[in-house]
KOLTOR-494283 format. One record per residue (C-alpha): residue in three letters; x, y, z; residue number from 1. Coordinates in steps of 0.1 Angstrom, whole numbers, plus 5000, padded with zeros to 4 digits. Layout:
pt r=ALA&xx=X&yy=Y&zz=Z&k=NUM
...
***
This chain:
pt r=UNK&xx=5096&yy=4835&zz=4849&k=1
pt r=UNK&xx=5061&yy=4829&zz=4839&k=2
pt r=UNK&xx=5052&yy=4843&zz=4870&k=3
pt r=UNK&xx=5068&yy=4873&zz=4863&k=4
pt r=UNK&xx=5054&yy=4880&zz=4833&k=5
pt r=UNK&xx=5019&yy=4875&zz=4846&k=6
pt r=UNK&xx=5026&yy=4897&zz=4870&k=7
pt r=UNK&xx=5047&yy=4929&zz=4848&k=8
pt r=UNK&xx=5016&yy=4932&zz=4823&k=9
pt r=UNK&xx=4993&yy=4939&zz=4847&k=10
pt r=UNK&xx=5011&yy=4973&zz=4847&k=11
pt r=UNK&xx=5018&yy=4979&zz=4814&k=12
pt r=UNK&xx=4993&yy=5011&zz=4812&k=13
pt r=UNK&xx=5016&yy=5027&zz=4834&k=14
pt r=UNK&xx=5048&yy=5030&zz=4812&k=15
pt r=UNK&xx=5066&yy=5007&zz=4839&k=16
pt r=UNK&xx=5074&yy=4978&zz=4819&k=17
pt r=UNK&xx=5086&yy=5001&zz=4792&k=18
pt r=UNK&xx=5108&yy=5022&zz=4817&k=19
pt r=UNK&xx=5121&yy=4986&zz=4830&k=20
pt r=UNK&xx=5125&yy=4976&zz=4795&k=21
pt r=UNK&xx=5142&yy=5002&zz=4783&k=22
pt r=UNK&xx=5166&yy=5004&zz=4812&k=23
pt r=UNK&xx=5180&yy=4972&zz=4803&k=24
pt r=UNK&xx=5185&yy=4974&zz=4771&k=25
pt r=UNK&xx=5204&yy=5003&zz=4771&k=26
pt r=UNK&xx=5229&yy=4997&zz=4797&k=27
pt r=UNK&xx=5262&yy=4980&zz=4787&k=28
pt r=UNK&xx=5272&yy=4952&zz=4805&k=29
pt r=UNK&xx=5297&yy=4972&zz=4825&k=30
pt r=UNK&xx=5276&yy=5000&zz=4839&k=31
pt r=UNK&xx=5253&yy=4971&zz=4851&k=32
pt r=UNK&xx=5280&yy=4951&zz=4869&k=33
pt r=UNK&xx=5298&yy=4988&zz=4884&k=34
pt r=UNK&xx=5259&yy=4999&zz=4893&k=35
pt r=UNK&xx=5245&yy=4968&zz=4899&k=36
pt r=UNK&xx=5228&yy=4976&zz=4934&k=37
pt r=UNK&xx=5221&yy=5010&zz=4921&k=38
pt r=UNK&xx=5198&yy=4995&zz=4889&k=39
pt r=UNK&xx=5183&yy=4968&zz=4910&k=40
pt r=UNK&xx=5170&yy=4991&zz=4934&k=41
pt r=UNK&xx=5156&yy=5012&zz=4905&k=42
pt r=UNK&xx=5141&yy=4981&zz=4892&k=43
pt r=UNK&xx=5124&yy=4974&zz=4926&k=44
pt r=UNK&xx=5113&yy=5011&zz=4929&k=45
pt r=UNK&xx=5096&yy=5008&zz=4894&k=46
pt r=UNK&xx=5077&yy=4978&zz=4906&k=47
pt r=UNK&xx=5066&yy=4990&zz=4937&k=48
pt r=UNK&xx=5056&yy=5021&zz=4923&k=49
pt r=UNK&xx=5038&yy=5005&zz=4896&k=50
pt r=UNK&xx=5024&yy=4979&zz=4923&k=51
pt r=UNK&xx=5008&yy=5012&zz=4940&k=52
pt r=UNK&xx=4993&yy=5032&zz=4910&k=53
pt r=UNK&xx=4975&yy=4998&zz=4903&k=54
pt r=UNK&xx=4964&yy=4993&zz=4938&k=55
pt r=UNK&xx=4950&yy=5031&zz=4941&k=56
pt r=UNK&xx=4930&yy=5026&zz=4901&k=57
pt r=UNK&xx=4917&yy=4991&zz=4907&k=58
pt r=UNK&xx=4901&yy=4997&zz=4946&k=59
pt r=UNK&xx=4885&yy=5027&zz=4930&k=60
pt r=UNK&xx=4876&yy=5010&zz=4898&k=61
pt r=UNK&xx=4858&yy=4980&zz=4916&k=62
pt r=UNK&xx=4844&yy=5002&zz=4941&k=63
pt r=UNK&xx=4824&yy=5028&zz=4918&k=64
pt r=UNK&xx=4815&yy=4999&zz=4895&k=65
pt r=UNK&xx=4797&yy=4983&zz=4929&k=66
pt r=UNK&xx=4756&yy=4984&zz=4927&k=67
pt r=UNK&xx=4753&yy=5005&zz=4957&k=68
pt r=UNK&xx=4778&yy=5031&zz=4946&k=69
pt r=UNK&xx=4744&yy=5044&zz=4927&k=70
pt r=UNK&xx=4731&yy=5050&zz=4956&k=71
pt r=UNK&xx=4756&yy=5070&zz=4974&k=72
pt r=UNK&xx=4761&yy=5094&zz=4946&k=73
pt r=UNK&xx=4722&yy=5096&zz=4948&k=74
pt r=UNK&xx=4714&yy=5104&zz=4912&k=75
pt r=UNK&xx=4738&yy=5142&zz=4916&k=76
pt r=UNK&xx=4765&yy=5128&zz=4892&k=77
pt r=UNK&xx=4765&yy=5094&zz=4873&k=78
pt r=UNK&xx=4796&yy=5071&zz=4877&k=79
pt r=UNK&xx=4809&yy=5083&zz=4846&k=80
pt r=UNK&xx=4811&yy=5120&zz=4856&k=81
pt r=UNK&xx=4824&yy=5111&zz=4889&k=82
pt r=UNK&xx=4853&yy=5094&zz=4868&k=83
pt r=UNK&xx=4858&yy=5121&zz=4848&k=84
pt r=UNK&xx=4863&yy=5147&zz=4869&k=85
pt r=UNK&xx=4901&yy=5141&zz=4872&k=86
pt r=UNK&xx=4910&yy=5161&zz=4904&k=87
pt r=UNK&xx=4886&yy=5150&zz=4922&k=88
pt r=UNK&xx=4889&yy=5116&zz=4915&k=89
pt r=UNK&xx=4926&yy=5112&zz=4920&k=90
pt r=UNK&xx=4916&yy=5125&zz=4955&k=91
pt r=UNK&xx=4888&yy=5100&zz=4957&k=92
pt r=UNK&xx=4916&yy=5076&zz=4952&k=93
pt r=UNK&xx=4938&yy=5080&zz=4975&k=94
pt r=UNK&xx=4913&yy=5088&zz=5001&k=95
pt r=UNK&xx=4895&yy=5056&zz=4993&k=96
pt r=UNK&xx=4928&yy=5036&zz=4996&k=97
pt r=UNK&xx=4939&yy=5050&zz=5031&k=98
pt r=UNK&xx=4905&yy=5040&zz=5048&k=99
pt r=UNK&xx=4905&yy=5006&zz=5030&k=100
pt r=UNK&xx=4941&yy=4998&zz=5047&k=101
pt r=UNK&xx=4927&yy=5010&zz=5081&k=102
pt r=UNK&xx=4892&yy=4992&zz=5078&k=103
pt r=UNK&xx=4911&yy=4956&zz=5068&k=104
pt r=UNK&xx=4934&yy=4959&zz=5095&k=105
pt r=UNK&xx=4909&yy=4970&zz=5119&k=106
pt r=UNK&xx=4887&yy=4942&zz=5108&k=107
pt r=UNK&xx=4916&yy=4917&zz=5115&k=108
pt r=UNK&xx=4928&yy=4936&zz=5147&k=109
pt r=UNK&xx=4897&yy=4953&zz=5165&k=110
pt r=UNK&xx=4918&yy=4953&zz=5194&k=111
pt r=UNK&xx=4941&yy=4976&zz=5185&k=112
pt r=UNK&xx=4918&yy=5005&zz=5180&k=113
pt r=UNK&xx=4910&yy=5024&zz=5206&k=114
pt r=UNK&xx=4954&yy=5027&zz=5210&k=115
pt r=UNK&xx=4953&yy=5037&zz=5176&k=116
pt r=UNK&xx=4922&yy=5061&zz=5177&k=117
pt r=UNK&xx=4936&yy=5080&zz=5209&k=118
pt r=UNK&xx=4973&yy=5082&zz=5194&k=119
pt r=UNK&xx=4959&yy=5098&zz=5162&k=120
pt r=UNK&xx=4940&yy=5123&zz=5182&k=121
pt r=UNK&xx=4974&yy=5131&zz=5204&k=122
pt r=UNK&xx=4993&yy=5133&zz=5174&k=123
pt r=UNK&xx=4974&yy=5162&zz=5157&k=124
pt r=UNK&xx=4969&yy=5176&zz=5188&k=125
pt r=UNK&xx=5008&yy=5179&zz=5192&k=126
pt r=UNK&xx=5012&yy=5183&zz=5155&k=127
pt r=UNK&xx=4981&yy=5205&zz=5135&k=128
pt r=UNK&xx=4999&yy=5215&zz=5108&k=129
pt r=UNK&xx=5032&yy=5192&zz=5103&k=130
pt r=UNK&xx=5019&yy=5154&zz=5104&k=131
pt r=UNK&xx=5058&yy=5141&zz=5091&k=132
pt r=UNK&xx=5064&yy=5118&zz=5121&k=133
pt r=UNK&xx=5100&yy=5125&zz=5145&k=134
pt r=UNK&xx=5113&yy=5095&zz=5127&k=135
pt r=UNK&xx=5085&yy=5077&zz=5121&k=136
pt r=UNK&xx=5048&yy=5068&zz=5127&k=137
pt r=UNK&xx=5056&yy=5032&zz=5142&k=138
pt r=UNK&xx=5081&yy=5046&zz=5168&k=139
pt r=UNK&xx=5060&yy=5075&zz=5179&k=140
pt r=UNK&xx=5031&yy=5054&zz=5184&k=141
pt r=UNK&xx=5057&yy=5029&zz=5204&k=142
pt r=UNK&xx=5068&yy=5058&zz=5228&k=143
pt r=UNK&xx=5030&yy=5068&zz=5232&k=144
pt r=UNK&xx=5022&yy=5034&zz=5246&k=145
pt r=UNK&xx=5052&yy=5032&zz=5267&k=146
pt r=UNK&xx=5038&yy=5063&zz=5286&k=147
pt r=UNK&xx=5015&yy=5041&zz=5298&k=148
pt r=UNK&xx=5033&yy=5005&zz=5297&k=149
pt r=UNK&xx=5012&yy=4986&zz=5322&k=150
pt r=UNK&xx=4977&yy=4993&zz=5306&k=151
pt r=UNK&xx=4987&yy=4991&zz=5272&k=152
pt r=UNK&xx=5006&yy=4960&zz=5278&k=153
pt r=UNK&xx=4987&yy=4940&zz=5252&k=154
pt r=UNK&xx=4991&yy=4967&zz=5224&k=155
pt r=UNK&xx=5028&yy=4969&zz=5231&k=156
pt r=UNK&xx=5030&yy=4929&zz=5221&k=157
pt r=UNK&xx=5009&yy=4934&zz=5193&k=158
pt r=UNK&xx=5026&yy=4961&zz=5181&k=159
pt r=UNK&xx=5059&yy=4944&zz=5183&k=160
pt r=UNK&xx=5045&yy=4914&zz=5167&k=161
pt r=UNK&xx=5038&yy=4930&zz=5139&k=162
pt r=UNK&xx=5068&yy=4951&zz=5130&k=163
pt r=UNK&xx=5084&yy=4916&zz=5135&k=164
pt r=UNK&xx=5062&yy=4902&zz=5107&k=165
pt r=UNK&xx=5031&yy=4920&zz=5092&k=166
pt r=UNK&xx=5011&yy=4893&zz=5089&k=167
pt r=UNK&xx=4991&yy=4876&zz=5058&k=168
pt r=UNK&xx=4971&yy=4910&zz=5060&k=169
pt r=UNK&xx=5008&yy=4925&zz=5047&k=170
pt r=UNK&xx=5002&yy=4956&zz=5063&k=171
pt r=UNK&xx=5025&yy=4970&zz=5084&k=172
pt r=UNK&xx=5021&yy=4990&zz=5117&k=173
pt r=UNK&xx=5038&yy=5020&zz=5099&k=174
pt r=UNK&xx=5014&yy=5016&zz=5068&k=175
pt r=UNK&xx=4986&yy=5019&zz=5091&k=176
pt r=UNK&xx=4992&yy=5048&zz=5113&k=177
pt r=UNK&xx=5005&yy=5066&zz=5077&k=178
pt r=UNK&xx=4967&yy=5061&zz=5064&k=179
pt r=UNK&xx=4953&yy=5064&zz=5102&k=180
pt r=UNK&xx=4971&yy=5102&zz=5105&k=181
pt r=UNK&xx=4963&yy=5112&zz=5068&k=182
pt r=UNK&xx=4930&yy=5105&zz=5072&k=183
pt r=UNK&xx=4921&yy=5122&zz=5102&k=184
pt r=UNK&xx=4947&yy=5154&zz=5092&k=185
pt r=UNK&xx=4924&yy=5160&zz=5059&k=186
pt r=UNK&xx=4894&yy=5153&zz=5078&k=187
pt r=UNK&xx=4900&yy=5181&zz=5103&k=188
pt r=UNK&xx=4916&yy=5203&zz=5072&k=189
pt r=UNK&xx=4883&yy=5199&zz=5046&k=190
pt r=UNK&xx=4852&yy=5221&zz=5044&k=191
pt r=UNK&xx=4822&yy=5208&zz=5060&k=192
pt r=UNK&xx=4812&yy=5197&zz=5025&k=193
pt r=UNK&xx=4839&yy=5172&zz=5020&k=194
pt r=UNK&xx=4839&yy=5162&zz=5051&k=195
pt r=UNK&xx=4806&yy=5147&zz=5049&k=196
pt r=UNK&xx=4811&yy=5132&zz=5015&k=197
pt r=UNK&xx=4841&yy=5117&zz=5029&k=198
pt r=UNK&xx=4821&yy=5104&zz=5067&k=199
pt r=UNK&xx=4793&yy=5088&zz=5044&k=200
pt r=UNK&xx=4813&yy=5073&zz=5023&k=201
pt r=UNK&xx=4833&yy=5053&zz=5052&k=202
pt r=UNK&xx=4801&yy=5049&zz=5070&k=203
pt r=UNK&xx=4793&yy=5026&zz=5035&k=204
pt r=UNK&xx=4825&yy=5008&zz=5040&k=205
pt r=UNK&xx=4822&yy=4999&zz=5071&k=206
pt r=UNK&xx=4784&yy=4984&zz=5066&k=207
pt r=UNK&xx=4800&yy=4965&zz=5045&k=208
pt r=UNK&xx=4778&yy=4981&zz=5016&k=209
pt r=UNK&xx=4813&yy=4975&zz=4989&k=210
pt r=UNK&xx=4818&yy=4940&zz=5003&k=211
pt r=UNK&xx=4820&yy=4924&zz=4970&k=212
pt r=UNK&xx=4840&yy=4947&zz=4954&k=213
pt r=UNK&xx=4870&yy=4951&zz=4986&k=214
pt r=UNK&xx=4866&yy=4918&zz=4987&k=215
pt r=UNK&xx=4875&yy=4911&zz=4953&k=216
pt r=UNK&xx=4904&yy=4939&zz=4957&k=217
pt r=UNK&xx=4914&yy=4916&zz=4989&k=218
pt r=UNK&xx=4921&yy=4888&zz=4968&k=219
pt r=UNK&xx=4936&yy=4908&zz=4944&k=220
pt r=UNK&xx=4961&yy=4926&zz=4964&k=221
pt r=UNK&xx=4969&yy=4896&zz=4981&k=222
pt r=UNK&xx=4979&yy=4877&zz=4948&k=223
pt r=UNK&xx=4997&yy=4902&zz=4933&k=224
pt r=UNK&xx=5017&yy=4915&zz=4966&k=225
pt r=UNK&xx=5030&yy=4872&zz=4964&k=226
pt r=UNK&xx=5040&yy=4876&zz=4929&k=227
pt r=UNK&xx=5055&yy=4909&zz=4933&k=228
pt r=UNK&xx=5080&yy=4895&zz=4964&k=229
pt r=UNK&xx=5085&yy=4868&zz=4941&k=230
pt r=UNK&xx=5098&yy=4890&zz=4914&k=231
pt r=UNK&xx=5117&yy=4910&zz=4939&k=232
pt r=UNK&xx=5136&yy=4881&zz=4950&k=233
pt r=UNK&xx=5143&yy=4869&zz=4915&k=234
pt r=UNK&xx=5154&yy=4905&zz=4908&k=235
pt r=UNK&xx=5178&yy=4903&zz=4942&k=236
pt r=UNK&xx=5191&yy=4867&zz=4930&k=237
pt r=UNK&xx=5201&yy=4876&zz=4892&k=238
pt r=UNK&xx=5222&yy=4909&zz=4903&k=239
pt r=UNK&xx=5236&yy=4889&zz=4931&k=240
pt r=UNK&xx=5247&yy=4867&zz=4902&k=241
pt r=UNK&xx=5267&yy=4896&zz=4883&k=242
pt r=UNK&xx=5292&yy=4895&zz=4914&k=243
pt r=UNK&xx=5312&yy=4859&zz=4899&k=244
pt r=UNK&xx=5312&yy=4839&zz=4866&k=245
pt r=UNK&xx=5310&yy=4807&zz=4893&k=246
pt r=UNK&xx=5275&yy=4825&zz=4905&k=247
pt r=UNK&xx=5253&yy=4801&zz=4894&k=248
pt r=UNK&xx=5278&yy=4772&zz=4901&k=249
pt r=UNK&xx=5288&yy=4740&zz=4881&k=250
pt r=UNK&xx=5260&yy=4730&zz=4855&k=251
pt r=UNK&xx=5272&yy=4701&zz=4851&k=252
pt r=UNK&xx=5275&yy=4694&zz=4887&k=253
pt r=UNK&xx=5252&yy=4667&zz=4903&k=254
pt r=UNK&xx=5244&yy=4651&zz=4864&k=255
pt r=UNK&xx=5272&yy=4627&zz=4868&k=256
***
């Protein structure tokens, strides 16, 4: 469990350990047996929401804290202010996050890009005002490719490969074309002002002028999204375990 624990306190600003606390030790044995898959799935929501808020206040922590993030603002605000100015900085955040998922993947899969590019475009073009997907982004952008099946022959196996498994990137096809689609929706939606904030600031990311601090996110993320399947499993296995009394087996057995 010390794994766990590692991991749970890393969220502890957000309330989420006290929420997951607090659940437990107010529910009698019996509602946890009779709602068992209810309260595990609440516990895995809490985590994974919790795994998010720290995803979204870290990438923007390290990146503002980077050296060259001076010299985008260009003297107009300090770092401090920037922070400070709640409303725009929660936007910051999210914005931030979208194009980092896009920018990894794309770093990893170049190849997918133009498919990805031209089925954004399509997609707002069929949809200006109401992004929500039919049922969802990853099946959309399956039936776009299939219009064309013998060109985009190689995106259709990539695609499929990676709904199968995500990769060590643990980014999914959907999670991409949710960021990809957001992105380019606000872009076309904000005045010219924000627009341009938002253009430089990707234009930095992708000269690589944040390296130190998305790398350092990379490494993050990648550590805590292990330990966080690791506690979701753990999670799955001990309310698996409420089902019998014989769930964890003999203890004595294999001592003889």
């Amino acid at each position: 469990m010390g794994i766990s624990i590692h991991f749970l306190v890393i969220f502890s600003n957000f309330g989420s350990l006290l929420l997951l606390t607090n659940a437990v030790e107010h529910s009698t044995t019996q509602v946890v047996v009779e709602d068992s898959e209810k309260t595990q799935g609440e516990i895995l929501h809490i985590l994974r929401d919790a795994y998010n808020e720290a995803s979204h206040r870290l990438l923007a922590e390290a990146v503002v804290n980077e050296p060259n993030f001076k010299e985008f603002l260009r003297g107009k605000t300090t770092a401090e202010q920037f922070i400070n100015d709640k409303t725009y900085y929660d936007q910051f955040k999210v914005q931030l996050y979208r194009y980092y998922i896009v920018h990894l993947f794309f770093v990893k899969y170049p190849k997918l890009k133009t498919s990805v590019d031209s089925f954004t475009k399509d997609f707002l073009s069929h949809h200006p005002k109401d992004i929500a997907p039919k049922y969802c982004y990853a099946t959309d952008f399956d039936e776009f490719l299939r219009k064309d099946a013998k060109k985009n022959e190689d995106d259709l196996k990539q695609t499929e490969a990676l709904i199968q498994d995500p990769g060590d990137l643990r980014i999914s096809i959907e999670q991409l074309l949710t960021a990809k689609v957001n992105l380019a929706y606000q872009m076309s939606v904000w005045q010219k002002a924000d627009k341009d904030y938002y253009e430089k600031l990707f234009k930095y990311i992708d000269e690589n002028k944040f390296a130190d601090s998305l790398q350092k996110f990379t490494d993050w993320r990648e550590r805590a999204l292990s330990e966080l399947e690791t506690i979701e499993e753990l999670v799955i296995e001990l309310y698996a375990s409420f089902a019998s009394i014989d769930a964890f087996g003999d203890p004595d057995e294999g001592t003889a």
